[in-house]
C-alpha positions as CSV (number, residue, x, y, z in Angstrom):
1,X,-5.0,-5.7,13.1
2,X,-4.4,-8.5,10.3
3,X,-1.3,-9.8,12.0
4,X,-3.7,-11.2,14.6
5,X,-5.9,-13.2,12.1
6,X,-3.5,-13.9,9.3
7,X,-0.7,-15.7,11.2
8,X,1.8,-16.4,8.0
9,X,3.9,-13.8,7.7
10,X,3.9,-14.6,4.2
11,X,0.7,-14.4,3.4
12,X,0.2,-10.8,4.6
13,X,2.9,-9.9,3.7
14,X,1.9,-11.1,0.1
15,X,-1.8,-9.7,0.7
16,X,0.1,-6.4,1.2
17,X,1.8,-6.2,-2.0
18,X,-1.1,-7.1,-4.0
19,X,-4.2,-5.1,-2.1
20,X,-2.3,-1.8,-1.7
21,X,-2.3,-1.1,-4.8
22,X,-4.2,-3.1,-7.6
23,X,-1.5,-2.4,-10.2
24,X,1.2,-4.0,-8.2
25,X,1.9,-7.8,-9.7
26,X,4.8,-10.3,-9.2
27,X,6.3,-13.5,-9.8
28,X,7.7,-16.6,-7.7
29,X,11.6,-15.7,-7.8
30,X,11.0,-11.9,-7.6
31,X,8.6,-11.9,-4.7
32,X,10.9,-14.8,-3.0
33,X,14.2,-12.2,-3.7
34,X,11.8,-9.4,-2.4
35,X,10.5,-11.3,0.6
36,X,13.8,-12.5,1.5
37,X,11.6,-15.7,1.8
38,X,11.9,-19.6,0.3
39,X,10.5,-19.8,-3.1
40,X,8.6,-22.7,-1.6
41,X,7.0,-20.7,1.3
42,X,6.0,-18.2,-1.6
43,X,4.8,-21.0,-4.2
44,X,2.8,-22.4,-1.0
45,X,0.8,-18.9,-0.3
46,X,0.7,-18.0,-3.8
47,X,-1.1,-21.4,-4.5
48,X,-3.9,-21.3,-1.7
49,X,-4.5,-17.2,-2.6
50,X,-5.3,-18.5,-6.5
51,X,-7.4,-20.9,-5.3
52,X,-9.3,-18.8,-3.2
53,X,-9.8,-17.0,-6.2
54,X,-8.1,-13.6,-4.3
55,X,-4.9,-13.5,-6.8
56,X,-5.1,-14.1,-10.6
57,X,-2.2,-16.0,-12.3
58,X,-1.1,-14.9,-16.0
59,X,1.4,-16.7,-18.1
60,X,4.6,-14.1,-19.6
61,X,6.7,-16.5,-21.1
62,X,8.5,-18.8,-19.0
63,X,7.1,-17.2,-15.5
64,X,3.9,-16.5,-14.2
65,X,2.9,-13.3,-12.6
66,X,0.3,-12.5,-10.0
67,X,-1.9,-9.9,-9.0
68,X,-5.2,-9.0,-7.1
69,X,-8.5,-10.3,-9.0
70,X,-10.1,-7.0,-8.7
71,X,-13.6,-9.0,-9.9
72,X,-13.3,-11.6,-5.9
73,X,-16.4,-10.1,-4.3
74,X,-14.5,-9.3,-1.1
75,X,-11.6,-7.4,-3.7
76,X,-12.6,-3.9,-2.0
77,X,-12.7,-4.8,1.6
78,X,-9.6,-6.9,1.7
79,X,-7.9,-3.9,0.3
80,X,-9.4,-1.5,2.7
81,X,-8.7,-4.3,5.2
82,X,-4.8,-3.9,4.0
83,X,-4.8,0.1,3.6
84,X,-6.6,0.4,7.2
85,X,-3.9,-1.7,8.6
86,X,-0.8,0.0,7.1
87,X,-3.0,3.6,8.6
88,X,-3.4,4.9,5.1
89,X,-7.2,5.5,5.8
90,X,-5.8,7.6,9.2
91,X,-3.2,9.2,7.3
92,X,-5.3,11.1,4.5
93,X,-8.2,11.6,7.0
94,X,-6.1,13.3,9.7
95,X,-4.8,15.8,6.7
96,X,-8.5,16.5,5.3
97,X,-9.2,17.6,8.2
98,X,-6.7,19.8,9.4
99,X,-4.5,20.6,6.4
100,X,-7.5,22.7,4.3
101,X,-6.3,23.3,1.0
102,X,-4.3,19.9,0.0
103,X,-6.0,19.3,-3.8
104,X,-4.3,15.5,-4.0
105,X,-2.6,12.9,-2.1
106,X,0.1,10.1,-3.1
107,X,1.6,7.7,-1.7
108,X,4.9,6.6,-3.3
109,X,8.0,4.5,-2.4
110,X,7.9,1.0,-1.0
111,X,4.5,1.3,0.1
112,X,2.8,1.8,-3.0
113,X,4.9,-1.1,-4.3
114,X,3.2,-3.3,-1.9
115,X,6.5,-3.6,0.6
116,X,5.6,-3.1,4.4
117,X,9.0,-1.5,4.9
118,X,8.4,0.7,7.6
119,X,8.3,4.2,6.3
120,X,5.7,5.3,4.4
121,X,6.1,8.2,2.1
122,X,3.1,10.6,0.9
123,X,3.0,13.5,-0.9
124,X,0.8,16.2,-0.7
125,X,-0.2,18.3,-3.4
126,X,-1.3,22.0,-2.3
127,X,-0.7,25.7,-2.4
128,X,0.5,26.8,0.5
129,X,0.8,24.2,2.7
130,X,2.0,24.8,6.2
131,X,5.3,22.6,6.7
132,X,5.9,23.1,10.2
133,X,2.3,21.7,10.8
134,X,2.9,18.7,8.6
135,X,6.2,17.7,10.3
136,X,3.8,17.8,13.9
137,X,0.8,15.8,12.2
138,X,3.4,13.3,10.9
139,X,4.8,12.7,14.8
140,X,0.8,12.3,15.5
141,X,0.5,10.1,12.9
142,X,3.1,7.5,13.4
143,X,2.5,7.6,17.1
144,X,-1.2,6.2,16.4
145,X,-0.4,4.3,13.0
146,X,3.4,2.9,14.9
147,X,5.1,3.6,10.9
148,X,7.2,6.0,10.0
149,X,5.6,8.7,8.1
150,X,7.3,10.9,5.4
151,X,5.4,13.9,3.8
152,X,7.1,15.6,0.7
153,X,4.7,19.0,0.5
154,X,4.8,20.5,-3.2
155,X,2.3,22.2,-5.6
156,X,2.6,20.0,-8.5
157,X,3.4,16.3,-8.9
158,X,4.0,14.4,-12.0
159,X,5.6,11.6,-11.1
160,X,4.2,7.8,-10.8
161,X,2.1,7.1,-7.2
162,X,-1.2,5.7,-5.9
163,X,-3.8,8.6,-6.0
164,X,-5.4,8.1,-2.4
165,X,-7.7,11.2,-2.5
166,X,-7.9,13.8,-5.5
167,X,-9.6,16.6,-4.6
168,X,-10.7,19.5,-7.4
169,X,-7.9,20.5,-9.3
């Protein structure tokens, strides 16, 4: 979807890192390193995102590190925008409605860091959850989202991810 209308590669990839996730942030070399890109090509998208006021810019030291300016007016529909396109919205809406009693959702891994990788991992959190269903709703999923999906089923998570639905506890 966003391929069409953003044609740098760069720059989506860069509005993917930042609008997954609102606590994801970076800086020139990393995101270069990361991108396997030109720090010049990054500097270049970084620059015309700031100024468009969609990325903020905060001195640490010697580096300056960017994230998404939650307060940009179009902040939550770029990041749906983002989260539509990876098939995150498809993802946790296909297993509301046929999963039943899943109390939370993750995702974790690359994704949640903001790198379009391919394989996107999520976790549900649930009693009882059917596996066998899960593995055929993941082969659903990636045929209509075309990303590899990975669900990791448990009944209590601790660890760090992005909270994309939190039902009652």
């Amino acid at each position: 979807m966003l391929e069409s209308l953003i044609t740098s590669k760069t720059r989506l990839r860069l509005l993917v890192k930042f609008f997954i996730n609102a606590a994801n942030h970076g800086h020139l070399r990393g995101l270069a390193e990361e991108f396997s890109e030109s720090t010049n090509a990054i500097r270049k998208e970084l620059n015309n995102l700031s100024e468009a006021g969609y990325l903020e810019k905060e001195a640490i030291r010697n580096t300056i590190s960017y994230r998404a300016n939650t307060n940009h007016p179009l902040f939550s529909l770029l990041q749906s925008v983002v989260r539509r396109t990876i098939g995150l919205d498809t993802i946790v809406a296909t297993i509301l409605e046929r999963m039943g009693e899943v109390k939370k959702v993750y995702l974790i891994g690359d994704y949640a860091e903001g790198r379009d990788t391919g394989t996107i991992e999520v976790v549900l959190v649930g009693k009882e959850l059917n596996a066998e269903y899960v593995e055929q709703l993941a082969y659903k999923i990636e045929e209509e989202i075309k990303r590899k999906v990975k669900f990791i089923l448990t009944d209590d998570f601790d660890k760090k991810g992005l909270l994309l639905f939190g039902g009652s506890n």
